[in-house]
N, C-alpha and C positions, 0 to 999 in steps of 0.2 A: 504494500500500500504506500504509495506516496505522501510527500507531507499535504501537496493540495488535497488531497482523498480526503489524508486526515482532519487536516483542518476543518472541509467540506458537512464532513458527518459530525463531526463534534459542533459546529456551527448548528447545524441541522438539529442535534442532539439537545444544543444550549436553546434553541427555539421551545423545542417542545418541554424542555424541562424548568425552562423559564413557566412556558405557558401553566403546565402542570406547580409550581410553587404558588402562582399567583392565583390559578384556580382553588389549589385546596386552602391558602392564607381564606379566602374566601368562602369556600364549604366551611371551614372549620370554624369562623367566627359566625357564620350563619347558623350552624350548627348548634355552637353553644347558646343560640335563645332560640332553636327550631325545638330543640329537648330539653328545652326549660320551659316552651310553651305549651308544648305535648304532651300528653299523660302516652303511658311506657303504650300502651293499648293503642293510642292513635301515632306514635310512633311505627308499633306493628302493623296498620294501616297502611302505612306508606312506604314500608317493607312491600306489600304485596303490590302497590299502584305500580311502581316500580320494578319489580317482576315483570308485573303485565308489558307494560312498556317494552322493556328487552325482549320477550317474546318477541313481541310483533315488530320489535329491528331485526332481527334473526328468522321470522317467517317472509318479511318484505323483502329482505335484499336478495334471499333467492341464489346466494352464495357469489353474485356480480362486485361487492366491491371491491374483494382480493382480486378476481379477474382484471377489474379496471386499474387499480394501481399497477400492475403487475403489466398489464399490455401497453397502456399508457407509457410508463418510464422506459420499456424494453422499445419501442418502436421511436420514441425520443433519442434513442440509443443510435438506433440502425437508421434515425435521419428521415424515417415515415409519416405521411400524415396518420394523426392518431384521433380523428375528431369523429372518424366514424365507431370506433370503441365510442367514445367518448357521449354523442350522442345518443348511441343504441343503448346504452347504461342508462341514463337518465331519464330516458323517454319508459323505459319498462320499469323503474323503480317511482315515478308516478303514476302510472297506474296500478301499480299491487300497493302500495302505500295507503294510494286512497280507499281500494276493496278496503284494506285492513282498518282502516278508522269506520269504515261505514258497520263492518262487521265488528267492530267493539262496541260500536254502538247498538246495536241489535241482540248482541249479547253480554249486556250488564248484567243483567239480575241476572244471570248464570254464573256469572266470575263474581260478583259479590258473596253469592251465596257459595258457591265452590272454596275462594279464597279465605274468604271472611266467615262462614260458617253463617251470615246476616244478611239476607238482601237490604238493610237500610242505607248501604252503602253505593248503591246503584248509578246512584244520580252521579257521585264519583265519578266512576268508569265512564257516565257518558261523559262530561265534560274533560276525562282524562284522554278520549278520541281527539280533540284537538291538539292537546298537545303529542301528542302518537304520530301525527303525521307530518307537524314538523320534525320530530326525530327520526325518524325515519328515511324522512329526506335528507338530514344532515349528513348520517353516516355517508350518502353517496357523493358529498358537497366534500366531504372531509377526504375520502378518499382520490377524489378528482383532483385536488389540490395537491396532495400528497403524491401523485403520480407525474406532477408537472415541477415537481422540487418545486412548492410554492407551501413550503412548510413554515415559513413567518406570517403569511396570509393566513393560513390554517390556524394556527396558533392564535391569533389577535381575536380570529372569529369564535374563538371555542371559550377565550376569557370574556368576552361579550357576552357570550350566551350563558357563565357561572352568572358572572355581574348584575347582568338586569334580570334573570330567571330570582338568584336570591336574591337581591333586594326587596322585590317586590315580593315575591313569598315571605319574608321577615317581615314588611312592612305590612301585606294583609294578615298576618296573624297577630302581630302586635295593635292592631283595628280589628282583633275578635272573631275574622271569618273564618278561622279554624284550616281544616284539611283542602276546604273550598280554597282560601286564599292560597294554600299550598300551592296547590293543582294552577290558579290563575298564574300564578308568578312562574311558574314553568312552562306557561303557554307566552305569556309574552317575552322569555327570553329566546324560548325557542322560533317565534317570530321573527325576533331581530337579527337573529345569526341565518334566515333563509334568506331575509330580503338581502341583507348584505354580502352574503355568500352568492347569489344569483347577481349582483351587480359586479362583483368581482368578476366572474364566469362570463357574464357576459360583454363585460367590458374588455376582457381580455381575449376574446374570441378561443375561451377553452375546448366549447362547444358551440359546435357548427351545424345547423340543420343540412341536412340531408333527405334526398329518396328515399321511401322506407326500402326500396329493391334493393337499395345501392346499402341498406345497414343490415341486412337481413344475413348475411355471409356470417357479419364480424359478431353478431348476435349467436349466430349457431357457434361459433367460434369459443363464446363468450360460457355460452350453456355447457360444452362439452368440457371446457375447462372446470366450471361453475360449479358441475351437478354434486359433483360430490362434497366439496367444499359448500353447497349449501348443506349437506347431511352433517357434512364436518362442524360447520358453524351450531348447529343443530346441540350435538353434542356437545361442543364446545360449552352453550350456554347453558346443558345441563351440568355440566362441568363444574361452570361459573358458579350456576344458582342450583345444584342440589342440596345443598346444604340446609338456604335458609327455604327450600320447598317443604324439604322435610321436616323441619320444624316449624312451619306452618302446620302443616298436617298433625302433628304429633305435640306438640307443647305449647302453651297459651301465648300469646301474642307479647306479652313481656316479656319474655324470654327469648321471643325472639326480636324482641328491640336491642335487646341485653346484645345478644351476638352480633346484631347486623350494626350497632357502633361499635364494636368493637374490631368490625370488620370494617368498616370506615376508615375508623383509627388507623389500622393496617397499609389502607389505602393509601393515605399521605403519603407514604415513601416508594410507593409505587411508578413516581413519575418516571424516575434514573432509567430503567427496566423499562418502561414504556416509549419514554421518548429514544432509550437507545434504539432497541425493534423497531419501530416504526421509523424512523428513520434509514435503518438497515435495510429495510426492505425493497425500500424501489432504486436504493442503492447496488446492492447483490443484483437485482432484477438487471439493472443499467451493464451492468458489468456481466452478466452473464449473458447478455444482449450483443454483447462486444467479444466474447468468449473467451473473456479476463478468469480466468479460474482461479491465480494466484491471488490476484486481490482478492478473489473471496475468503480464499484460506489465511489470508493476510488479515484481513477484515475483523474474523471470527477471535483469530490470535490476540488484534489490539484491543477487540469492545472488551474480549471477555477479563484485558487488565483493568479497565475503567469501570465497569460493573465491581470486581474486586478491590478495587483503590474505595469506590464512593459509595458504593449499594451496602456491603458487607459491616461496614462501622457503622452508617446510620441503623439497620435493622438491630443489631446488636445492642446499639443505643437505648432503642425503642425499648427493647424488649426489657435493658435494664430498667429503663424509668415506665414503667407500664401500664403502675400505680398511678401514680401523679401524672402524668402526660393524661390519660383517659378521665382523668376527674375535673382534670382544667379544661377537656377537649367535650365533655358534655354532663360533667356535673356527678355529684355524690352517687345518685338514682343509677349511674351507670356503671361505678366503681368496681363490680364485683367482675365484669368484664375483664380487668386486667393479667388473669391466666386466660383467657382465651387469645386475648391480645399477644401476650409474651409467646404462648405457641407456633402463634401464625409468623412472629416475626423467626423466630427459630428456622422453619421449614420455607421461607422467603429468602431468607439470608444463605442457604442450603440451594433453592433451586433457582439465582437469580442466576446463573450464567445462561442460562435457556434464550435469557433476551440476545445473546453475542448471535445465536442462531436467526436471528429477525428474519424469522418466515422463510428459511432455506429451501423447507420442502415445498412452498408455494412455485417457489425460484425454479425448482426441479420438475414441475408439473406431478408431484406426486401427492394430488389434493387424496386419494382414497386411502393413502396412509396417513392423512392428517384423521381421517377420519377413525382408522382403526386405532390411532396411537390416543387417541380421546376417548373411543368407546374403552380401551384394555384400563385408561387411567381411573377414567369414573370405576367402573366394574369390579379392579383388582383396589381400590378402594373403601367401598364398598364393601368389602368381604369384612373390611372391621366392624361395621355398621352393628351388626347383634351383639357384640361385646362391650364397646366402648358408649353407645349412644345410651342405653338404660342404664349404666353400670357410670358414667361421668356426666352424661346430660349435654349441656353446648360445648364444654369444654373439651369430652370426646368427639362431638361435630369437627371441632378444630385440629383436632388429629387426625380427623380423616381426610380431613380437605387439606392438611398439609401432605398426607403419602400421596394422594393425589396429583400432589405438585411435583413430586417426586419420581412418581413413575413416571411423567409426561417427558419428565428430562430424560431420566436413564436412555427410554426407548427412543427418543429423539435423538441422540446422539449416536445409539447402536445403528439406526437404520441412515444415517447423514452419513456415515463412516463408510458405506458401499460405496457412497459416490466420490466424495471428497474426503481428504485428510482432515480431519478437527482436533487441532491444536489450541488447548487451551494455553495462558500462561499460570503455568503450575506456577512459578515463583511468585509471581506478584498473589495469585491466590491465600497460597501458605503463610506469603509476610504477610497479609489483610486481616485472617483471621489469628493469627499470633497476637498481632497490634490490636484486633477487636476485640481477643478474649479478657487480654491485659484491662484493656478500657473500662468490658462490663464488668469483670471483677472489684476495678478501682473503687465503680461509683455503687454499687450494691453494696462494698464494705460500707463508704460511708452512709449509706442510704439503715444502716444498719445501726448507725452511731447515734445520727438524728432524722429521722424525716419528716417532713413536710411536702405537701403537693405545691405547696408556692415558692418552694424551695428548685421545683424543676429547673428555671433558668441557668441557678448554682449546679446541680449536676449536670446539664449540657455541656457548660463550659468548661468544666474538671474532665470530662469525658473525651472532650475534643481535644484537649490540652493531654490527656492520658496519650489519645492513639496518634497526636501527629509525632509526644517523643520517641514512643516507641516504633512507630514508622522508621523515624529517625533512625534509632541504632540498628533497626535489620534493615536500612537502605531501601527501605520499600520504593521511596521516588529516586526517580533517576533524570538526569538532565533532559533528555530527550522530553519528557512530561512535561517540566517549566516550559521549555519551548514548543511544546503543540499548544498549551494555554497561550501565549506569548502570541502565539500566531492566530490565536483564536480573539484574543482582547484586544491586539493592535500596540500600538508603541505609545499612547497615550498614557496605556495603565501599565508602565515597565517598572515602576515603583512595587507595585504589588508582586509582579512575578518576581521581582529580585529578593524579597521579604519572604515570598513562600519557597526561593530556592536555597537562603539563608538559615530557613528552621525544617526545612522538610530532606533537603540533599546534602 
């Protein structure tokens, strides 16, 4: 990988993980008077609205918008027009989008009473049809941009849509309209991220109308690619959400408030891992487009230091402050969350090199082993289910959805290995969780001496001060690192990179 590569995707990376800090700064202050205003019951409400929601992105997209990133960036590559992809995606994810809200609405008092065990919830799901179909459409907004490296566009739209979705959902509940204002302020954030996203698109002529004769190829193209990867997606979001389905089904609605912030929680640190993948991906695609193979194995080599440098101490972190982070992050009511919390961060920290992989087997056209490698994770997951769920309650949920995470990786790697060489960097690994165990140890001793939840910001800083000295003496950063930052911030901030090669190299 070259240093432009490098720069390119870590740029890329600082987008989306920008976007993501700014987003959850703002989930999480929303957060803490969304479940201050909720009782734990209309919390697990919104658990399930939620649910529904992801459903119908995962029935609507049809398995089109890996295909669209993926042909998009690869034909960008090869110097093709790419507008007929590009319009045959959009034109058939508006019409199943729209089936899919009409048919929410049709069937409310089914999913209320299904989900909620209540049809008084009804009126919900209709008014959560509107906002269903701006999301739905976003996913294909998000991925279209994504396919055109126009991952700063992406990013700005997707903090627009945190921004005015929570505010106004904080601001109608803090005016009394309860789950109603919820549902509102998710409908007009999700408004504003289509209208803007569609002036983008079309101002930049992403998409280009066409013949339907003339899209009908790239469609079938689109499908064959697609089908399985819609099965995959399928599973995938059982994946996501078995967990808290199940405890729908099986434990009362506070319990599963209980998990699903503490699955939240979890989520804040998810950005590093998210924005590296998604970035990777139309990256690999570009490159395998070009039939660049090194770079890919190059690729896989650098993320998977940078997931270990930055992913592995934060999870680590978390996981030491668990207590305190989840009680500031949504209050006393949620406290007992904090061993589910520390699990998940456990089995994240374990399976975050998955992201260095950023959708290889999309790259590979091997979409029906993304599907069996989802079906084997839930499943061989799953097998703990009789043991751990009546015998621990959420906190066994959390162990299952962490082997889950687990086996996705394992098997992902075994089967990337026929094709290509996967070269992790063992060293930087090793020193990461060395420096991280050091860390968590540090601040659990003192968390031992005296604690306090408002004391959090003191063990952050001891914590961070723990793992950069111990980075230190095992060499974890090495020059080359100051200088991909260096090439990433520009020469404006050379103060900083000289301060971080002073206490880090």
């Amino acid at each position: 990988m070259t240093e432009m590569d490098a720069a390119r995707l870590v740029r890329g990376s600082a987008y989306l993980a920008t976007q993501s800090v700014v987003t959850t700064i703002i989930g999480a202050v929303a957060l803490a008077f969304i479940a201050r205003i909720l009782t734990p019951v209309e919390m697990g409400v919104a658990v399930a609205l939620t649910l529904t929601v992801g459903m119908a992105q995962v029935l609507s997209d049809l398995g089109f918008s890996g295909g669209l990133t993926k042909y998009v960036a690869e034909y960008r590559g090869k110097g093709v027009d790419y507008t007929f992809v590009s319009f045959g995606a959009v034109l058939m994810k508006v019409l199943v989008a729209g089936s899919a809200t009409a048919l929410c609405v049709l069937t409310a008092p089914w999913l209320s009473g299904s989900l909620l065990k209540s049809g008084e919830y009804a009126f919900l799901f209709q008014l959560l049809s509107v906002y269903l179909l701006t999301s739905c459409l976003s996913t294909t907004v998000n991925h279209l941009l994504l396919g055109v490296n126009k991952i700063r566009e992406m990013a700005i739209l997707n903090v627009i849509l945190a921004f005015i979705g929570k505010m106004f959902a904080v601001g109608f509940l803090l005016c009394g309209f309860g789950l109603v204002g919820l549902v509102i302020g998710w409908i007009l954030g999700g408004l504003a991220y289509i209208i803007l996203g569609a002036l983008i698109i079309v101002r930049n002529k992403y998409v280009r109308t066409h013949p339907i004769k003339d899209v009908i190829p790239y469609l079938r193209m689109l499908a064959r690619f697609s089908w399985p990867l819609f099965f995959t997606n399928i599973v995938v979001f059982l994946y996501s959400w078995f967990d808290r389905a199940l405890l729908l089904a099986y434990l009362p609605l506070s319990d599963v408030a209980v998990y699903g912030v503490a699955l939240q929680a979890f989520g804040v640190l998810s950005f590093i891992p998210v924005a590296l993948s998604t970035t990777l991906f139309p990256y690999y695609s570009e490159q395998h487009g070009k039939d660049e193979q090194q770079k890919i194995v190059a690729g896989v080599h650098g993320s998977s230091r940078y997931i270990a440098l930055l992913y592995t101490p934060l999870v680590l972190g978390l996981m030491a402050t668990a207590n305190p982070a989840i009680t500031l992050f949504a209050g006393s009511t949620y406290a007992s969350g904090d061993a589910i919390l520390a699990i998940l961060c456990l089995f994240g920290g374990l399976s975050g090199l998955a992201a260095s992989l950023g959708g290889l087997l999309l790259v590979y056209n091997m979409t029906p082993t993304v599907l069996l490698i989802n079906i084997a994770s839930v499943m061989g997951s799953m097998v703990l289910l009789p043991v751990f769920l009546p015998s621990f309650g959420v906190m066994g949920m959390a162990i299952i959805k962490g082997a889950a995470m687990m086996i996705s990786l394992v098997l992902t790697v075994i089967v990337l290995r026929k094709r290509i060489p996967i070269k992790f960097d063992k060293e930087a690994i090793w020193k990461s969780w060395v420096a991280a165990i050091v860390m968590f140890v540090t601040v659990w001793f003192i968390e031992r001496i005296h604690f306090s939840s408002y004391l959090l910001p003191m063990y952050i800083v001891v914590g961070g001060v723990t793992y950069a000295l111990a980075s230190r003496l095992l060499g974890t950063v090495n020059e080359n690192d100051i200088k991909l930052i260096q090439n990433l911030l520009g020469k404006r901030v050379t103060f900083i990179t000289n301060i971080l090669e002073k206490v880090l190299v």
